[in-house]
C-alpha positions as CSV (number, residue, x, y, z in Angstrom):
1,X,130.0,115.0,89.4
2,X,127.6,112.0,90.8
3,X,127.8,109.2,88.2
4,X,124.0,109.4,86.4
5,X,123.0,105.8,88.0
6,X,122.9,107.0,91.3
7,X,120.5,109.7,90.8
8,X,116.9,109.5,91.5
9,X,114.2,109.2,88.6
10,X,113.6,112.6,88.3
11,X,117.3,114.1,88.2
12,X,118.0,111.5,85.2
13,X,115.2,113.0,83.4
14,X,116.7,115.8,83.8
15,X,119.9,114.8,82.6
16,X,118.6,113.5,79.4
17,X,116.8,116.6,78.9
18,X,119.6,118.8,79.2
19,X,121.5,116.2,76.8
20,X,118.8,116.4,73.9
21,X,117.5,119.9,74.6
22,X,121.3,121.7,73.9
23,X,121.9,123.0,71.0
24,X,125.0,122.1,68.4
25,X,126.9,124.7,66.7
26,X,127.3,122.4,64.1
27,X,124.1,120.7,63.3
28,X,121.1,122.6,64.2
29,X,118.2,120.4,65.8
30,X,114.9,120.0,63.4
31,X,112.9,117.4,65.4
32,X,112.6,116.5,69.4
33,X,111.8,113.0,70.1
34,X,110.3,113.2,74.4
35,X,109.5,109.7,75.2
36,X,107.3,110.0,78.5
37,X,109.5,112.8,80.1
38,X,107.7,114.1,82.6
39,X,107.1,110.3,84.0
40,X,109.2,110.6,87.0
41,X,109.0,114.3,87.7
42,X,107.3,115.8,90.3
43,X,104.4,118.3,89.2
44,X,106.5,121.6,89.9
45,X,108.8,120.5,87.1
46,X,106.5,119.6,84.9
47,X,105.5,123.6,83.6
48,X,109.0,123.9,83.0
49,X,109.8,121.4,80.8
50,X,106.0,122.0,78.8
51,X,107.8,125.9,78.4
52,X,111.4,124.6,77.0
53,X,109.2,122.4,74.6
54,X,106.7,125.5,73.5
55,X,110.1,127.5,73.1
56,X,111.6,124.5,71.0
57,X,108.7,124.5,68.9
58,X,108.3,128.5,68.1
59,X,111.9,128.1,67.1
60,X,111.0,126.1,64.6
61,X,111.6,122.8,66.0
62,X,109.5,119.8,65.0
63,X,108.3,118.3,68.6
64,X,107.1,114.3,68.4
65,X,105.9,114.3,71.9
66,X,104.5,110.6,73.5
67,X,102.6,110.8,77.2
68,X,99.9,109.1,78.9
69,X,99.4,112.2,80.7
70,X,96.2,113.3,78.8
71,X,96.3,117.1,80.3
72,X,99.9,117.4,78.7
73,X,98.5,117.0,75.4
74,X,96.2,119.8,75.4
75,X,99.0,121.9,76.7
76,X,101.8,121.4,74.3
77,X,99.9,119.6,71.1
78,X,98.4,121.1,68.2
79,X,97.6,117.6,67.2
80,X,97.6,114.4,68.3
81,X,97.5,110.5,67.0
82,X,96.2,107.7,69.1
83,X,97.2,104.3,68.9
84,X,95.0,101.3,70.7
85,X,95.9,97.8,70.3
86,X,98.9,98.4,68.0
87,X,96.5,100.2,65.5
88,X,96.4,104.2,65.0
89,X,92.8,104.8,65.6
90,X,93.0,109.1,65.1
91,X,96.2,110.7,63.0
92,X,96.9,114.1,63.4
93,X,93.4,115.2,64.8
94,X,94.0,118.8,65.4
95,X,93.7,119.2,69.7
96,X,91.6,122.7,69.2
97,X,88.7,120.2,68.4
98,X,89.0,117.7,71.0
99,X,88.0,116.9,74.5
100,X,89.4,115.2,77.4
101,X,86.2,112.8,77.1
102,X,86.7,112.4,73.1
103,X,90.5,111.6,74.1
104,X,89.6,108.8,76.3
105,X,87.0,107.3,74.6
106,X,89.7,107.0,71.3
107,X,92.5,105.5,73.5
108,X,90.1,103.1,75.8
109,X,87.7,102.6,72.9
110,X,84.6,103.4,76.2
111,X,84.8,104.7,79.1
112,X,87.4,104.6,82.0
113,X,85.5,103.6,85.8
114,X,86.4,105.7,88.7
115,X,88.1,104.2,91.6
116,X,86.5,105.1,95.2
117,X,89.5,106.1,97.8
118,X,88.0,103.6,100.6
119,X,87.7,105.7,103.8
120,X,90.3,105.9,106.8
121,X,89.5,103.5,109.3
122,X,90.4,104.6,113.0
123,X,91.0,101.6,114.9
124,X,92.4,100.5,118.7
125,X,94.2,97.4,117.9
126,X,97.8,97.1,117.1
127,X,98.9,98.9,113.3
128,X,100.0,96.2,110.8
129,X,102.5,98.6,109.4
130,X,104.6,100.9,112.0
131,X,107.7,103.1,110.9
132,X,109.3,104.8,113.6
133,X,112.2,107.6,112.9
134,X,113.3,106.0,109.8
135,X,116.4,108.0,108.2
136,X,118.2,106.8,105.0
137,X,119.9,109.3,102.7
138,X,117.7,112.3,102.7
139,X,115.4,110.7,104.2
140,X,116.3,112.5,108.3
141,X,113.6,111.1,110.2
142,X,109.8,109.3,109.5
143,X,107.7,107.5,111.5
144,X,103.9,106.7,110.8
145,X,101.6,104.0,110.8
146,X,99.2,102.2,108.7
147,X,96.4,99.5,109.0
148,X,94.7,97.2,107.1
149,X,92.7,97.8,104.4
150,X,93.5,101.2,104.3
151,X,95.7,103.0,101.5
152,X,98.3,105.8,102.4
153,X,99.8,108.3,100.3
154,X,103.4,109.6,100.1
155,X,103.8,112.8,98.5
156,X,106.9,115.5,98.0
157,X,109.0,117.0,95.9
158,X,112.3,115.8,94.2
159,X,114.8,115.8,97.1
160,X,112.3,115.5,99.9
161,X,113.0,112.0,100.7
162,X,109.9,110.8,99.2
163,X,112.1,108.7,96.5
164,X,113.9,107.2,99.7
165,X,110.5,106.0,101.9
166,X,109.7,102.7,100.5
167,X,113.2,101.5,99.3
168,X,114.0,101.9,103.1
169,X,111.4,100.0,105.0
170,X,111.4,96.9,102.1
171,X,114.9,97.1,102.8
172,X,116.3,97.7,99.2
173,X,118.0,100.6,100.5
174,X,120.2,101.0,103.6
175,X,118.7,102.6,106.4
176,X,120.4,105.4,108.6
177,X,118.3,104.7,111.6
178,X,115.1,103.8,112.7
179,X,113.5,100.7,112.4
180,X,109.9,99.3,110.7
181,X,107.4,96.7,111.9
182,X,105.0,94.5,110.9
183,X,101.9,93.8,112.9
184,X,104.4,93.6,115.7
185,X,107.2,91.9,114.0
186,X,110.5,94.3,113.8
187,X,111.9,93.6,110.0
188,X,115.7,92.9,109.5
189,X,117.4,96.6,107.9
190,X,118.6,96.3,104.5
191,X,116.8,92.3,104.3
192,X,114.1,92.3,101.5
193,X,114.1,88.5,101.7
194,X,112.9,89.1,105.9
195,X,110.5,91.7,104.4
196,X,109.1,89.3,102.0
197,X,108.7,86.5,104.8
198,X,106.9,88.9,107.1
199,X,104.4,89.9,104.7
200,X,105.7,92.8,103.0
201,X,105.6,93.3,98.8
202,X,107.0,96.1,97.0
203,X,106.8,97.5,93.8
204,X,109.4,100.0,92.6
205,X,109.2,102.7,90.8
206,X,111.8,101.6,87.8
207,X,110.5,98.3,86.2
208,X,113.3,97.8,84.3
209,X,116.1,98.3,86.2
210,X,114.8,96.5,89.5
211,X,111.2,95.5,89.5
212,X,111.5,92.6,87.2
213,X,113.3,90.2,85.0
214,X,113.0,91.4,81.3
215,X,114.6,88.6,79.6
216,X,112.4,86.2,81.5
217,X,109.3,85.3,80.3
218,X,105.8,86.3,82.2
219,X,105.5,83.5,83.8
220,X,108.6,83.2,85.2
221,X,108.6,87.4,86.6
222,X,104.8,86.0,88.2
223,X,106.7,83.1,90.0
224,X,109.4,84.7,91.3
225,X,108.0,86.1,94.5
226,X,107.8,82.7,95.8
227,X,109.2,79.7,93.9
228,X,108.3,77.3,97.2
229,X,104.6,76.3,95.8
230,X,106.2,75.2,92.4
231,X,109.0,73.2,93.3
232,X,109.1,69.8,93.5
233,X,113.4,68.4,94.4
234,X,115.0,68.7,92.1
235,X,112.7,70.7,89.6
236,X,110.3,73.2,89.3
237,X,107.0,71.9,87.8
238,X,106.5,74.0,84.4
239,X,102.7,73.0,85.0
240,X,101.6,74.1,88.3
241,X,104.0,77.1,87.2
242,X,101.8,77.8,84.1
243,X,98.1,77.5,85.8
244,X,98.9,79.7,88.4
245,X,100.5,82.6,86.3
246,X,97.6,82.2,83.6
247,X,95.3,82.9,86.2
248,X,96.8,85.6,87.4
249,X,97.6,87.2,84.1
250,X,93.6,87.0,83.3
251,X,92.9,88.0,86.4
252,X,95.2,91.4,86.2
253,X,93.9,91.5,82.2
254,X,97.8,91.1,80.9
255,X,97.4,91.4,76.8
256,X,98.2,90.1,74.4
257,X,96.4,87.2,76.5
258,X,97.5,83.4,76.4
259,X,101.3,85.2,76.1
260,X,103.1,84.2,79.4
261,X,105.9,82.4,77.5
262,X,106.9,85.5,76.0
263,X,110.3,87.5,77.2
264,X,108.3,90.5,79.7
265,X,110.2,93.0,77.3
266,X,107.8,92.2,74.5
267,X,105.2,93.8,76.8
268,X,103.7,97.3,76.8
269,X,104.7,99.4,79.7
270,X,100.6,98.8,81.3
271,X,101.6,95.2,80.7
272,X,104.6,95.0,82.4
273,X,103.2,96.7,85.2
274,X,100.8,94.2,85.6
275,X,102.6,91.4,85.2
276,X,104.5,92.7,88.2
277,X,101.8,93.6,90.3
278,X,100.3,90.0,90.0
279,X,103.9,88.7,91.3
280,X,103.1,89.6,94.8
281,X,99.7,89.9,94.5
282,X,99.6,86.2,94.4
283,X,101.2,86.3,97.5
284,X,98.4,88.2,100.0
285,X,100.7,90.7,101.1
286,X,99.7,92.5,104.5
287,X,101.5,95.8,103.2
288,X,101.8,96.2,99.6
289,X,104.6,99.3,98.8
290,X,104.4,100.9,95.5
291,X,106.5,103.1,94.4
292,X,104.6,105.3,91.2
293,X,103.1,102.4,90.2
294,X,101.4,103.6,87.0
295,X,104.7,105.4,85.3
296,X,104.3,105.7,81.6
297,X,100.8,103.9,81.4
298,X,98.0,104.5,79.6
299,X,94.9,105.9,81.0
300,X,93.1,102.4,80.6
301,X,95.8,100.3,81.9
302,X,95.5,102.9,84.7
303,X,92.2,102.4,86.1
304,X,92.4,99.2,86.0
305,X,95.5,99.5,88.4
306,X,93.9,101.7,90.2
307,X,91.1,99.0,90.8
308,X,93.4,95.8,91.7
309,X,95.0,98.4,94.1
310,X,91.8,99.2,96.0
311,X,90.8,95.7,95.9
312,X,94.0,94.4,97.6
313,X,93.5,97.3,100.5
314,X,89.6,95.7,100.7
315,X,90.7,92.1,101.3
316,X,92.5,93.5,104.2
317,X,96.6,94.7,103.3
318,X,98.1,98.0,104.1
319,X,98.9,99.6,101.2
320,X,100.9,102.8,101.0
321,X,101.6,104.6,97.5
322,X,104.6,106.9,96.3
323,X,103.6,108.8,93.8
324,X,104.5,112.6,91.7
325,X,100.6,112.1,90.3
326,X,98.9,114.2,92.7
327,X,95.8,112.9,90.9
328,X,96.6,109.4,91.4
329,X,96.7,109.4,95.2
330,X,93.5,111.9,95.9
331,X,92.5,108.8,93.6
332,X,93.7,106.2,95.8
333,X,94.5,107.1,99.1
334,X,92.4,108.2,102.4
335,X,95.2,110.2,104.2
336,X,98.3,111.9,102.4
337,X,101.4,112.2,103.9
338,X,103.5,115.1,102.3
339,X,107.1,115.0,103.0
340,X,109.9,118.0,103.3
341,X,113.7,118.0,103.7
342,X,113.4,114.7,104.7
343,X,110.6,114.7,107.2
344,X,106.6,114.2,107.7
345,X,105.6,118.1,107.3
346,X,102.1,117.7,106.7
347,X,99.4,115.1,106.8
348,X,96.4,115.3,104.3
349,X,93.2,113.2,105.7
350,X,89.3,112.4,104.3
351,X,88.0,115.4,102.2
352,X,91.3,117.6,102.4
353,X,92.8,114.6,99.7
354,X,92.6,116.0,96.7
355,X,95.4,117.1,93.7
356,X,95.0,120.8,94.4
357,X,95.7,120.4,97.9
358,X,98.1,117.9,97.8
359,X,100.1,119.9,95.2
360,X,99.9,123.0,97.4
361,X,101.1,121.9,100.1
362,X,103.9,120.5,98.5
363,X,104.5,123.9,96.7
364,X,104.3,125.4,99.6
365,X,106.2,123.8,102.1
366,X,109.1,124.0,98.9
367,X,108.5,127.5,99.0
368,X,108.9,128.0,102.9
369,X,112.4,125.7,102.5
370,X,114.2,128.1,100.0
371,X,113.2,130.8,101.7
């Protein structure tokens, strides 16, 4: 009975699943259109949904299936066309004779560089980020700490407060209790504009609906973050404006390039990500949140993510990561911190970081709850 817009990512999946995947006495279904489904949801629902598509498809249901996740193609396709550039550069290649290398290669056009987790660094001085017993929704009770130029990992199921974690300490979403720090510095509950003054940059999980403007231009969703350096009483000046997000959109690699004055709808999903990440990049945050920050991008948008990520915890800013891709935090992260029913249950640290393990222990502490 909860209205749809107050449920996480994953449980509105869901509901558009259940929406397209009934069937009508009256008009039986011939094709399936999935658009990135499994984008938000967590890895233990993912098998689930890949069997009610098999089952659609032995029914006789034509299946048009779109995903970044290369794995899933090899698991539900029998064949697959790749786009690059706004040009299909393989149509209906039959999956049988493809590899995982031969996949990227046609969507990247080369090959994808690997992004090195920097190590954990054990220090004595003070953290730069500190959460202590922080409850909000189902969220009960977290506290941890970070340091700079490290990068932690937030892992759990749907309903393990993992949704709830970053929300809370940006201030985006009410907290219940408990209270966050930075180096030193207690930040204001429910206050992103305190969290933005003390240092603090966060990038949710749903671009559209909260991470930026979409009927602003690129430029504009780049300056947002801080409008102080541009204006000039009583304007902002269009020019300083216009240097600073060109360099930042080449910097971040935005395409199509030289197109900041265009609406940031007109952009792929990799673009808009990035166009977003260089909004408070530009700032030289000293804890940068992300909340799944490659949803429903391509594998070469991706890496390169993956490598302005790293290089923001190298010049020195706690970054902590939310993520369902298992892969992407053994990717990113040094430590793992792998909620349940609301609170820390495990932590993950140096070699123990990987997707297996992170996505056992997030089975299995699911498996311990129900029973």
């Amino acid at each position: 009975d909860q209205l749809v817009g107050t449920l996480p990512a994953a449980a509105r999946t869901g509901v558009s699943l259940a929406r397209a995947m009934q069937v009508d006495e009256h008009s039986a279904p011939v094709l399936l259109v999935l658009d990135e489904p499994t984008a938000a949801l967590p890895a233990v629902e993912v098998a689930d949904l890949h069997r009610m598509v098999v089952a659609a498809a032995a029914s006789g249901v034509g299946v048009l299936y779109v995903t970044h996740h290369l794995a899933e193609v090899f698991e539900v396709a029998d064949v697959v066309s790749v786009l690059r550039d706004g040009v299909v550069v393989a149509a209906a290649t039959p999956t049988a004779g493809l590899t995982h290398e031969d996949l990227v290669h046609l969507i990247v056009g080369g090959r994808v560089s690997e992004v090195a987790a920097p190590p954990r660094l054990v220090r004595s001085d003070a953290p730069v980020l500190a959460v202590v017993d922080l409850a909000s929704g189902p969220l009960l009770r977290l506290s941890f700490e970070g340091q700079g130029e490290e990068v932690i990992g937030i892992a759990g199921v749907a309903g393990s407060g993992r949704e709830n974690v970053l929300p809370a300490i940006f201030g985006a979403q009410p907290r219940d209790g408990g209270y966050v720090s930075i180096a030193g510095a207690v930040l204001a509950p429910g206050s992103p504009r305190d969290s933005i003054a003390g240092g603090v940059a966060y990038l949710p999980s749903d671009r559209h609906a909260c991470g930026g403007v979409m009927t602003l231009t690129a430029r504009e969703n780049v300056s947002l973050s801080d409008l102080r350096p541009f204006w000039q009483f009583p304007v902002i000046r269009r020019s300083r404006e216009r240097v600073t997000a060109a360099h930042w959109l080449e910097r971040l690699g935005v395409r199509p390039a030289a197109a900041a004055e265009r609406d940031l709808r007109t952009f792929s999903g990799g673009n808009q990500q990035k166009v977003l990440l260089a909004k408070w990049l530009r700032l030289e945050p000293k804890v940068l949140l992300l909340d799944d920050p490659t949803q429903g991008v391509d594998i070469g948008a991706k890496a390169l993510l993956h490598g302005h990520i790293a290089a923001a915890a190298r010049a020195g800013a706690c970054v902590v990561v939310s993520s369902s891709d298992h892969q992407e935090l053994a990717t990113l992260c040094s430590r793992v911190i792998v909620l349940s029913a609301g609170t820390l249950a495990t932590e993950l640290v140096g070699p123990d970081v990987t997707a297996a393990s992170i996505t056992r222990a997030s089975l299995a502490l699911t498996r311990a709850q129900a029973s």
